[in-house]
C-alpha positions, -999 to +999 in steps of 0.1 A: -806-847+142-779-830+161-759-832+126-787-813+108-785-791+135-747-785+136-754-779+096-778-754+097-759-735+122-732-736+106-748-725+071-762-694+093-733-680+106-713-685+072-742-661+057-734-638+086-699-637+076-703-634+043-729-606+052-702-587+072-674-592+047-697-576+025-705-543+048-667-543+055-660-541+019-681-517+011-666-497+035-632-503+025-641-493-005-659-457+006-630-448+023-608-454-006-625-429-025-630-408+003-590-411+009-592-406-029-612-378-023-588-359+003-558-366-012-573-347-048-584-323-023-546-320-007-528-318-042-554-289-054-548-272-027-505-276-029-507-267-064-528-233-057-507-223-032-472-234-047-480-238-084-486-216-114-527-200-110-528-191-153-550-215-166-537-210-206-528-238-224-494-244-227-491-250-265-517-239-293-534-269-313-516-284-340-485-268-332-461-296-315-433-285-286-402-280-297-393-302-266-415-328-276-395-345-300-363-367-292-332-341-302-320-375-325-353-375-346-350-340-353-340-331-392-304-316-395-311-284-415-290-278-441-270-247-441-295-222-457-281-204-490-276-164-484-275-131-505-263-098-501-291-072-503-288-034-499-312-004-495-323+028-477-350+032-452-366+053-430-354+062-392-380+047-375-384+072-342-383+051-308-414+037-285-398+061-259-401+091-278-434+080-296-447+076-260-435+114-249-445+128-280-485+125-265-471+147-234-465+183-222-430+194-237-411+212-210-373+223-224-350+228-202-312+248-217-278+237-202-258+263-211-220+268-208-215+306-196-204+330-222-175+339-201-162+304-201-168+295-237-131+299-246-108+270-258-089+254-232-061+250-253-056+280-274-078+304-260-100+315-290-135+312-288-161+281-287-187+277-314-216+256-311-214+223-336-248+205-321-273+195-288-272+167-270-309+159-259-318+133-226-353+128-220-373+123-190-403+122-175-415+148-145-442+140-123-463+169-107-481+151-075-515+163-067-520+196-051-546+206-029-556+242-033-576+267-009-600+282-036-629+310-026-655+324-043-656+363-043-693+368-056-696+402-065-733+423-052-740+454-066-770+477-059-785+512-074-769+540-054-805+564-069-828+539-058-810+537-027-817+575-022-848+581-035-870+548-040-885+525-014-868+493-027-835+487-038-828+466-066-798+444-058-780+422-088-751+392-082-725+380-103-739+351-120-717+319-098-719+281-105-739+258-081-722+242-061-722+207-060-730+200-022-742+233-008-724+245+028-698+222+021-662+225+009-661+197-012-658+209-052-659+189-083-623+181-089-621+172-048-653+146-053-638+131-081-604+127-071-615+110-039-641+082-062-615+075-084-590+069-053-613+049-040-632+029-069-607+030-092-574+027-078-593+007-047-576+030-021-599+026+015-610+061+026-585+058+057-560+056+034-566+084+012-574+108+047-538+100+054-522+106+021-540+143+026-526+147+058-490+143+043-499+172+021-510+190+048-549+192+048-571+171+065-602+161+054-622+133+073-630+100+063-665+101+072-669+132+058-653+118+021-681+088+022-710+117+031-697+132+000-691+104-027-730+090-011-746+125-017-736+135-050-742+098-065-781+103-046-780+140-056-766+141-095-756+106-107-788+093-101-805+100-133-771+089-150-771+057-130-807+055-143-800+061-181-773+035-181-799+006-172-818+018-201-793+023-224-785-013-211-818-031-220-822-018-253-792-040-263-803-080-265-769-093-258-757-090-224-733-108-195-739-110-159-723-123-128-729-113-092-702-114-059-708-113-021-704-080-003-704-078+037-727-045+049-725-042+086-757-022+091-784-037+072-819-042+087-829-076+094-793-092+087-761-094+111-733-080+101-713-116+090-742-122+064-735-112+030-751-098+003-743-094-032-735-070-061-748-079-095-731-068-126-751-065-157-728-052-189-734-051-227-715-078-250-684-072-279-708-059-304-715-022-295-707+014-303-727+021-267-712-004-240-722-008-208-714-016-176-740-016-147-737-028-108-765-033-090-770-040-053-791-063-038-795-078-001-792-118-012-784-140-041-818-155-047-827-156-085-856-132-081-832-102-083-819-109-120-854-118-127-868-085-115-839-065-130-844-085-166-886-085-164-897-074-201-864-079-220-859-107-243-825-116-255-792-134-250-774-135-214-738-147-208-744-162-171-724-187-155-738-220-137-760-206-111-799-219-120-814-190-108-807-176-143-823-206-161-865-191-152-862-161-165-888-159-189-877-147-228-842-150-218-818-175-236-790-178-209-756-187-225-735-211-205-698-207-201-670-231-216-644-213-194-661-231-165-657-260-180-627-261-186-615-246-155-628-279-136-611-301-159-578-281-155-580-285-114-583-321-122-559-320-148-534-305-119-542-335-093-541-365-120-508-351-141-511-379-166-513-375-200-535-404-213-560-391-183-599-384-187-593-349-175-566-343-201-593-353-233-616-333-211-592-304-212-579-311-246-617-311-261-619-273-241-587-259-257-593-273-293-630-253-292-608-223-277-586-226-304-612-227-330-628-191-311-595-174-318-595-182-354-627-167-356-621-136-338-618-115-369-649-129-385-682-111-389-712-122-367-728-142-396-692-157-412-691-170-370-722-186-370-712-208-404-676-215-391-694-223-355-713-247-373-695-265-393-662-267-370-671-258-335-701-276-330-698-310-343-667-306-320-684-300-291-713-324-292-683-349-293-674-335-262-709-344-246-710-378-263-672-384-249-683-374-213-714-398-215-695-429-222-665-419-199-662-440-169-651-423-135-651-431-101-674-410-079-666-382-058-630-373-078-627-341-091-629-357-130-662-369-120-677-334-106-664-322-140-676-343-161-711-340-144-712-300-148-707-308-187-732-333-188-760-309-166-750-274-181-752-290-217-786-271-228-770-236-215-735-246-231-753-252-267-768-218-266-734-207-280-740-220-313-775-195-319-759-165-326-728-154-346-724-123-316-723-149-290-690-156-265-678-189-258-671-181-227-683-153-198-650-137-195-668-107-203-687-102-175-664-115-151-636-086-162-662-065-154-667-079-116-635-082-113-625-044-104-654-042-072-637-078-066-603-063-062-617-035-041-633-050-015-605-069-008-590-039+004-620-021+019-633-052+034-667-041+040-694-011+035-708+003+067-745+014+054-772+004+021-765+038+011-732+033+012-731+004-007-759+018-032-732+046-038-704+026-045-725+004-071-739+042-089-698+051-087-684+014-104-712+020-129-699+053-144-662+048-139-669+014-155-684+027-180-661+057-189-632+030-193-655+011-220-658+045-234-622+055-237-631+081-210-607+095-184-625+085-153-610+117-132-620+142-158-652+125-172-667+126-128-652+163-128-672+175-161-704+154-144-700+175-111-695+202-128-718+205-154-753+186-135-757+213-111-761+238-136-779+219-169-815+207-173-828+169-174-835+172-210-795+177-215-787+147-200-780+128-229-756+149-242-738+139-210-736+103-216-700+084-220-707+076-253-722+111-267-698+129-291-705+166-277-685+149-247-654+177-243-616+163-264-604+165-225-624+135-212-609+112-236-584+092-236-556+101-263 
């Protein structure tokens, strides 16, 4: 009995061990991958900081590096066989001089005085045999000019005398574009195009007018640029989202923006700034920001409600209920999370190199079809780029990787944006990528890294009514500076049913708000 006993215990506490060299195994083996985990985590983040940040590939498909071959197994060329040729051609004028030729001549004569024009070795007088021409370019900065308005009055000296009322007549004057306030056109417009096109902070700007000897206040600037986009660019602002929506290709993305007086949020919460913009193929493009307090996806729901088409999106879901709209997924995602695993693993035979290789080779295929007509896309798509990419998906569902490593995370994006991704392949006017929209975000993106934060909503408001315009003068080949100018100058005084001849892409637009 006390054998059986001795047994069974014994029996017992070998399960327990075995029991807790299992739990410690599996333990061992989380924080493996969690080491795993860190040290992809630790690499990413030394190559970010240290390494190169473009994400092109570093040779084009089926061409081979010149490195890549052993200097012995290259072919000795043999001497190539030469002949004299001769002819004439034309002086081709220099890139310097092409470039000038677009800008104000201003001559300038260095003479020798007649007095002196004498030979200094036998006295008789100098004849001129040619010109010697240098070029350069003269910059005129900005000047800042006291203008006043004389408005002549004028009354009936008669009437004066002899009637009981005096009829009294004014000089026809423009309206102003703020009324009691200094500000003019060309002021308003130099100060948005500081600010939300060269992303200059209004501190800034205040100073660079106090070097020039004028001060203008900060506060006052932002009353300005907030007024006249409420006052005149409203309706603008307005016809740009319709102008917008008629088009059933578009791109959008979205990015946080801090506003420090918002009801109902603290200042550290942030908000975002939705970019809506038309795609490659139109005469009318568009570029439109739009505020909103959150990120939730009700707010491209609202702002799409009614329209049916294509929209370049990224991965956020929110996109995905929108009824009537086909969301496009983008492969420059994808291969962006292949390439940070491609930077931690470094090996060539690696899962995230076929990942990014499969990425580059469909890239590859877009540039050869970048000349192609909508319809000749679609074809090539389908017989080339396609079968090519559902590869891809079949690849990254028999591909083994270890969970919680970057290769796995991209791998699953693939595999759960694959319906989105696909859309690509439905229209010849689709983009494979939305590269688009993101060039678009990227200019509020640059300037709020230098303003930081917007004080007010109607601050904010403004400065999406001012990206949208400038925005979309550049899409327009408009001078931003002059095109805001003309606006300012020409809403106070025109009618609502004149407003489309105002638009960036009407052709009764004035030669002086174009670019050359």
């Amino acid at each position: 009995m006390e054998n059986t006993a001795s047994w069974a215990d014994c029996r017992a506490e070998n399960i327990q061990l075995n029991k807790r060299v299992a739990e410690l195994e599996t333990t061992v083996t989380e924080l493996c991958a969690l080491v795993e985990h860190y040290k992809e985590l630790f690499k990413l983040a030394q190559h970010n900081r240290f390494g190169a940040s473009s994400e092109k590939a570093t040779a084009g498909y089926g061409q081979t590096s010149l490195f890549s071959v052993p200097a012995s197994d290259m072919p000795v060329a043999s001497p190539p066989r030469t002949e004299k040729i001769s002819y004439e051609r034309r002086k081709q004028v220099g890139k310097r001089q092409e470039d000038m030729s677009k800008l104000p001549l201003e001559i300038v004569e260095h003479e020798i005085p007649e007095a002196e024009r004498v030979c200094p070795q036998c006295g008789e007088p100098l004849q001129q045999i040619g010109t010697e021409t240098r070029d350069e370019i003269k910059i005129i900065p900005p000047q800042v000019i006291h203008v006043e308005h004389r408005r002549k009055v004028y009354k009936c000296a008669e009437c004066d005398k002899n009637a009981c009322n005096t009829p009294i007549v004014k000089a026809p004057v423009p309206e102003p574009v703020i009324k009691g306030s200094a500000a003019s056109a060309s002021a308003i417009a130099f100060i948005m195009t500081q600010k939300y096109l060269m992303h200059l902070p209004l501190y800034r700007i205040e100073q660079d007018f106090k070097r020039q000897g004028v001060f203008i206040n900060r506060q006052n600037m932002a009353n300005w640029c907030i007024q006249v986009c409420g006052d005149w660019f409203e309706p603008v602002y307005g016809r740009f989202k319709g102008k917008l929506l008629e088009h059933d290709v578009l791109s959008s993305d979205d990015t946080g923006v801090q506003v420090l007086r918002e009801a109902g949020k603290t200042p550290q919460s942030k908000s975002s700034m939705w970019l809506y913009r038309t795609g490659g193929y139109t005469k009318t493009p568009v570029a439109f920001y739009e505020y909103q307090p959150g990120r939730s996806g009700e707010h491209p729901d609202n702002f799409l409600k009614g329209w049916s088409g294509f929209c370049h999106t990224d991965g956020y879901a929110g996109y995905h209920k929108i009824e009537k709209v086909t969301c496009v997924g983008c492969w420059a995602h994808v291969r962006r999370k292949f390439n940070d695993a491609f930077k931690i693993a470094k090996a060539p035979d690696s899962p995230s190199k076929t990942g990014l290789d499969y990425c580059d080779r469909l890239f590859a295929l877009e540039r050869e079809f970048a000349k192609m007509t909508p319809d000749e896309r679609f074809k090539a798509r389908e017989k080339l780029s396609k079968p090519l990419a559902e590869e891809f998906f079949a690849w990254a569902q028999a591909v083994s990787t270890p969970p919680g490593l970057a290769i796995t995370r991209a791998v699953t994006y693939l595999l759960n944006q694959k319906e989105w991704l696909m859309n690509v392949y439905l229209d010849g006017r689709l983009e494979l990528s939305n590269n688009r929209g993101e060039r678009s975000i990227k200019p509020f993106v640059v300037g709020r890294k230098n303003w930081l934060f917007s004080t007010s909503v109607s601050g904010v408001k403004a400065s999406a009514v001012a990206f949208s315009i400038i925005e979309t003068a550049k899409e327009n080949g408009l001078k931003p500076f002059e095109y805001i100018k003309f606006l300012l100058e020409t809403l106070p005084n025109s009618k609502t049913s004149e407003l489309e001849c105002l638009m960036p892409w009407s052709p009764s637009l004035p030669a002086f708000c174009r670019m050359t």
